[in-house]
N, C-alpha and C positions, 0 to 999 in steps of 0.2 A: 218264462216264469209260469208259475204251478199255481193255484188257489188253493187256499182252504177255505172254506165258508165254515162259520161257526156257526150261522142259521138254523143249518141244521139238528144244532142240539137245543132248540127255540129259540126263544126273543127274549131272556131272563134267564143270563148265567149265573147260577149262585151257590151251587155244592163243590165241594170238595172231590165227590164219587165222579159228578158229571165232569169236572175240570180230569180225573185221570182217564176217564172213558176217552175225553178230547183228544188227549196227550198221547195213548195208545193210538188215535188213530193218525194221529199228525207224525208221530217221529219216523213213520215208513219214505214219507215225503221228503224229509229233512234230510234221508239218505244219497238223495236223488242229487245230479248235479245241481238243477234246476233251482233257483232260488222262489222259497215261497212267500205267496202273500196272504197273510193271513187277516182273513176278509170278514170285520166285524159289522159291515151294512146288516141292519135291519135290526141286530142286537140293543133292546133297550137299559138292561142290568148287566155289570159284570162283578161279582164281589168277590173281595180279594182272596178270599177262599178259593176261590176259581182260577183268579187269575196265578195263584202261588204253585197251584196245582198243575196246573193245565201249562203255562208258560215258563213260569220263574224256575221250575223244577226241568225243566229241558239244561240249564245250566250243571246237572248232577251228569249229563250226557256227552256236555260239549261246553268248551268254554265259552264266553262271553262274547269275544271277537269273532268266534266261528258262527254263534248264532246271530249276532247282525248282520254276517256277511249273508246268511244263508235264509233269512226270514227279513220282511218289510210289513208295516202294520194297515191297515186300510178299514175307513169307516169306524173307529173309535171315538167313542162321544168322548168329550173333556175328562167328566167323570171316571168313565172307564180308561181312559187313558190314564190317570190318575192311579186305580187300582192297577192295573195291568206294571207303569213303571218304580210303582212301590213295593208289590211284591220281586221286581228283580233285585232292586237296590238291597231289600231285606234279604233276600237268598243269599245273593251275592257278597254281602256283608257276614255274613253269618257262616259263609264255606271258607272266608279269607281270613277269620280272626283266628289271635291266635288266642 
């Protein structure tokens, strides 16, 4: 297994810009056999702007089944967890309807 640390783009995820700058650099890893973890320790904000950007939008790439096989979450407060699996459901809902 592979890390991504989101720390690195601070401690308060909450653009839309910074959730695709995230996204540009994570989906190199995603290629990889290696399953990642993407590591939200020390992360105190994640708004859903971020999270639709940054995660939910990885589903325009790969389907749904392939990105849990291929990603595990780590260090996600309640809240952020909350935004993180609402923007998938939203995506996901919204690539399926007809």
């Amino acid at each position: 297994m592979v890390t991504f640390s989101f720390r690195q783009f601070g401690e308060n995820l909450g653009t839309r810009q910074l959730g695709e700058i995230a996204r540009k650099k994570l989906m190199p890893m995603l290629d990889g056999k290696e399953k990642v973890i993407l590591d939200f320790t020390g992360i105190d904000v994640v708004s859903n702007s971020f999270a639709d950007e940054c995660i939910a939008k990885l589903l325009i790439e790969m389907p749904l089944e392939t990105l849990k096989e291929r990603t595990t979450f780590k260090g996600l407060t309640s809240m952020a967890e909350i935004c993180v699996l609402t923007a998938i459901k939203r995506r996901y809902a919204a690539m399926h309807s007809a």
